[in-house]
N, C-alpha and C positions, 0 to 999 in steps of 0.2 A: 154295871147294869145294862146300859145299851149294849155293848160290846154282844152280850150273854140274847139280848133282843134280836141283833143284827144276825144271830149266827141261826137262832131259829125260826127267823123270819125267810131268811133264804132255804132253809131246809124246805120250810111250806112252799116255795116259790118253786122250788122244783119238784117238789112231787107232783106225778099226773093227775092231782084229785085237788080241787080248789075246797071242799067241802067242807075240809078242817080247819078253814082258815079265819072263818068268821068266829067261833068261841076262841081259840088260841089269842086271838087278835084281841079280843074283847078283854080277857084274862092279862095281856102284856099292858093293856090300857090303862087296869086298874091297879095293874102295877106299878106303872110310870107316877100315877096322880098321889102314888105315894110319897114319892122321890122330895115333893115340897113340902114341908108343913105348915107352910102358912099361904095358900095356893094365891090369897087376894095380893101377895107382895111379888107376884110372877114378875120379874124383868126382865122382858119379852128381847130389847136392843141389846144386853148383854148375853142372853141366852145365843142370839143370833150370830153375837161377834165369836162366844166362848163356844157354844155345841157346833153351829151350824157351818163355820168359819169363815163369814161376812166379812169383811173390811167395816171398821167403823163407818163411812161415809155412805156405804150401803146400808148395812144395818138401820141407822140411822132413817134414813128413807122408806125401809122396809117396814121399820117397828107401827108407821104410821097406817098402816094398812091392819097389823094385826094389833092393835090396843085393845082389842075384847078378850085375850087371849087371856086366861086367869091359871091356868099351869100347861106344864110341857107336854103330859099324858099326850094328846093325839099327834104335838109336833114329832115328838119321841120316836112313837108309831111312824108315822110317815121317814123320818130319818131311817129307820129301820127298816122297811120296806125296800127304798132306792139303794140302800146300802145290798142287802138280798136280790134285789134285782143285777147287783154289778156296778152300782157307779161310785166312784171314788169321793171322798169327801169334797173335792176342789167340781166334781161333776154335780154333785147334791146342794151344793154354795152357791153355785149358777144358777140352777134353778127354781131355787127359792129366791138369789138376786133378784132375778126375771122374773117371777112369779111368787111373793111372799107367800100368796092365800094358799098354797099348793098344800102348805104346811096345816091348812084349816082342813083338809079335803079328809073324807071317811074311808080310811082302810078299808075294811067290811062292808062298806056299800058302794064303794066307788072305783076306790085302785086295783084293788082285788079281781073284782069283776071285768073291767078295763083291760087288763092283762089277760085273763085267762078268754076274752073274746080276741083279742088281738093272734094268741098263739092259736086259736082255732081257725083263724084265717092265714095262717101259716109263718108269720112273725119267728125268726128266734127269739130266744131272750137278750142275746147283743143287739136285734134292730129295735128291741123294744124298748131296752135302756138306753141307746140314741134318738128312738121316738121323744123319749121322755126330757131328754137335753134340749130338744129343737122344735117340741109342740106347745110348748109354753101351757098358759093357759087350758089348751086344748085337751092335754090330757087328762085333765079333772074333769072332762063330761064323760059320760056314759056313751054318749051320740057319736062318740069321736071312733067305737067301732063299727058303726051302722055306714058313717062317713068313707071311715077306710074301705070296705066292704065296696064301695060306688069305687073308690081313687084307684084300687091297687088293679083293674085288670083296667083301667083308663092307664093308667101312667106305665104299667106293663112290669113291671117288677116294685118291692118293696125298695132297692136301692135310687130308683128313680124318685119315687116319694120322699126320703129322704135328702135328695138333691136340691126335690123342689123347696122342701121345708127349710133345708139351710141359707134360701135364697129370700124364704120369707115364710112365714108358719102363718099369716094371716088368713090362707086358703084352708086353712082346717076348720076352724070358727066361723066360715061363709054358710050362706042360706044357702041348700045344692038345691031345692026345687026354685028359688027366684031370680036365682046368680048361674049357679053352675053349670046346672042342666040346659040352661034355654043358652047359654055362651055355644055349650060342646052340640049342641042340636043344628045352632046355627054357623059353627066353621064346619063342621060335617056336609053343613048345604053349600058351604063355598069352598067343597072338592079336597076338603084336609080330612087324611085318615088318622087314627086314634093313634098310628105312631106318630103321625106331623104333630098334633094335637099335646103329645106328652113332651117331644121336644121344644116345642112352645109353651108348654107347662112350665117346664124345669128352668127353661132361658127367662121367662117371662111370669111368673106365677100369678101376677096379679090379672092378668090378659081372662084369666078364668073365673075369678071373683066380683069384677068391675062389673057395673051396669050395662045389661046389654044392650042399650044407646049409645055408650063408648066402645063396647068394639065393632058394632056396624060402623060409626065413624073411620074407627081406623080401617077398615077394610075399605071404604070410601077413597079414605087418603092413600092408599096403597092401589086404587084402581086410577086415582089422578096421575101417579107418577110411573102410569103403563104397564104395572105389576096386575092383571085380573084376577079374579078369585080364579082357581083349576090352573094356571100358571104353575109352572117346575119352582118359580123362584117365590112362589105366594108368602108361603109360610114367614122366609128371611122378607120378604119385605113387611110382614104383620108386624116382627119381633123391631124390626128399622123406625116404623112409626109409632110404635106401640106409645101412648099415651105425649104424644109430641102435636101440639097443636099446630093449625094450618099455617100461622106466624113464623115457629120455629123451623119449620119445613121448610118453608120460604124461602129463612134465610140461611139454611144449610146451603140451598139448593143453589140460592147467589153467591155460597164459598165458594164453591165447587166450579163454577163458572170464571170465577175469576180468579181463583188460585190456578186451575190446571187449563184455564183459556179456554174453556170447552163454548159450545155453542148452545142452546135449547134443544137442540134434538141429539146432540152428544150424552148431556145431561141424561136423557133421558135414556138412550141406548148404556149410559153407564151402571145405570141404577137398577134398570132391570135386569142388567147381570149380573150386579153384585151391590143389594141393596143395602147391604151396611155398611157400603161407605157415607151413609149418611149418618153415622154413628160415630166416625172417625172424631175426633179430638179435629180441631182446628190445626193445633202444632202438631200434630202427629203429617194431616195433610201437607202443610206448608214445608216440612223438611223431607218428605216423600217424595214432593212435587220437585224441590230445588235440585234434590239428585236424579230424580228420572229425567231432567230435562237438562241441567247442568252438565253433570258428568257424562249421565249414559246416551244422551243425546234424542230421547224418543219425544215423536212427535203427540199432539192434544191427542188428534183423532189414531194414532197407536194407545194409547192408555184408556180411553174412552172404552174402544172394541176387547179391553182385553184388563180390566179393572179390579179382578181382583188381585194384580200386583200390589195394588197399593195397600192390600187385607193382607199382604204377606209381613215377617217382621223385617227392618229396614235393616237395622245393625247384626237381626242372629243371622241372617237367610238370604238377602238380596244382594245386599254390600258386597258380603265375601266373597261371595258367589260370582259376582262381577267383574271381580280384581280377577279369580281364578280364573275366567277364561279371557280375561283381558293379557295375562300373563302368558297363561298360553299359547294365546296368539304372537305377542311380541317375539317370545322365543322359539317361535314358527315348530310349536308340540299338535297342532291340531291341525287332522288334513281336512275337517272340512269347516266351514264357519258357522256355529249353531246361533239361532237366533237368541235373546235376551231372553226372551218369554220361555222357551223349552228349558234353557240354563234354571233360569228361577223354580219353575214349575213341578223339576223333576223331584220323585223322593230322596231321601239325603241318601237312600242305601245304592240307588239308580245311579243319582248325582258323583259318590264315590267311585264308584264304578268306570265311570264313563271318564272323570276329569281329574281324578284324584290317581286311584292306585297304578294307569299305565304308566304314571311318568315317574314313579321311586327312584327312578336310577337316572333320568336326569334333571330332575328337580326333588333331591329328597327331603328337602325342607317343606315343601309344599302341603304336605298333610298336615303339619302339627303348625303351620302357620293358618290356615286354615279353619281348623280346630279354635287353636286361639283366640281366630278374629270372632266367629260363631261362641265362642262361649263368652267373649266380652259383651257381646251384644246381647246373649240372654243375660247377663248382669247389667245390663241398660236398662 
């Protein structure tokens, strides 16, 4: 009987006319509530574990949300729909995990509708069934198309918005006139245009939702550590502070001093070039610092001027990279001496170019040892 729901439930789902879909729908409903005969004995946590394909331990969790539930009819329905839309039984499991009540929601007044405002705003039906995996909640309002309608020429394409959703879906279900709006009104006045604005969407999604007394603050904290608002580096240093109190900052900012020796105004000339090293892991710092000063021999105030080395990765991109023209040198292959920084910096297709493919014939190990060390260290 589902099987027979699911196939023309999707039939409705794609045809251009949504209009047939509320009697059909109605009609499968009354079918379903056949399916029990004793509807008051519904058990709702084995329906979950056997229809739905929960895990006990889910289920379980779940069933506590729907205990009003007295037959399958509208779960049915709703099963049948996300199946029609495209999502797999283990993608429909998730979101009922995540979202039990999804299963309470009105075919006919709500999913139905939902969908076919969604494709009027230019959705396929593959973002709309990823919608539906990563808006939780969200996609049982009605509001969630009036919402998109504001997000989707803010964030610049639908793949954007689902970027940001996978990072956090809690910006769907935000108030847009007491959150959103006066957030994007107010980075807009501190010189961020709506594509900075999306790429701090999607890095940060909450930066858009939060009270806007917290992100004046963090624009605050990013104007103490030399980053202004209309600044090239504004945005990366929003996303650096973003919800990091003036304590934590602090004491980043006494790592950074005392890991890489830097002084107060080093500090400061480092971070407004490359504000995320205050984002850096502690160990990631500390084994950065031991090789750029250990082996490669660079000085504070080189690393300071020139910091996002240490943004670079240590083991895929710098290491090897260092040996390679450290070899080079020894075996006296390079007429002229490139500095550390250009070595690191260049693209890998530049970098091949220039350090790899002249020397085949008298280092022909050198590529695929190279290679090697590079992919070990993306396995790091």
């Amino acid at each position: 009987m589902l099987r027979l729901r699911e196939c023309v439930v999707s039939r409705l789902l794609s045809s251009p006319s949504t209009s047939a879909v509320s009697p059909v729908l109605r009609l499968l409903s009354a079918s379903a509530s056949s399916v029990s005969p004793n509807p008051s004995s519904f058990a709702v946590e084995e329906y979950l574990v056997g229809t739905c394909g929960l895990t006990r331990p889910q289920a379980l969790k779940a069933s506590k949300k729907l205990s009003h539930l007295k037959s399958p009819a509208n779960p049915d329905a709703v099963l049948a729909f996300l199946a029609g839309l495209g999502l797999s039984g283990a993608d429909a499991a998730a979101v009922v995990a995540k979202d039990p009540l999804f299963l309470c929601a009105s075919v006919d007044k709500t999913l139905a509708p939902v969908v076919a405002g969604l494709t009027d705003l230019g959705l396929s039906r593959s973002e709309i069934a990823r919608l539906v995996s990563l808006a939780g909640s969200g996609f049982r309002s009605r509001s969630i198309v009036s919402k998109l309608h504001y997000y989707l020429p803010l964030l610049g394409s639908s793949e954007n918005l689902l970027r940001a959703l996978k990072k956090s879906y809690h910006f769907l279900p935000s108030n847009l006139d007491r959150l959103v709006r006066p957030n994007v009104v107010f980075l807009r006045e501190c010189g961020l245009g709506d594509c900075d604005i999306a790429k701090l969407c999607i890095s940060v999604p909450r930066m858009l939702t939060t009270n806007p007394e917290r992100v004046r603050a963090m624009v605050s904290s990013a104007e103490r550590l030399g980053v202004p608002p209309g600044s090239g580096m504004f945005r990366q240093a929003l996303r650096a502070v973003a919800f990091l109190n003036q304590e934590k900052i602090a004491a980043k900012v006494d790592y950074l001093k005392n890991t890489l020796r830097w002084s107060d105004a080093q500090v400061s000339i480092a971070v407004c070039k490359a504000p995320m090293v205050l984002r850096m892991s502690k160990e990631s710092l500390k084994r950065r610092s031991e090789f750029l000063f250990s082996e490669v021999g660079l000085e504070p105030m080189y690393i300071a001027h020139r910091p996002i080395i240490l943004c670079l990765s240590l083991e895929g991109r710098v290491r090897p990279r260092y040996y390679v023209v450290k070899f080079l040198k020894q075996s006296g292959l390079l007429g002229r001496d490139p500095s550390f920084y250009t070595a690191v910096m260049l693209t890998e297709k530049v970098f091949m170019e220039k350090f790899i493919y002249p020397h085949k014939k008298a280092a022909p190990h050198l590529a695929q040892d190279y290679a090697t060390a590079c992919k070990r260290g993306d396995a790091d």
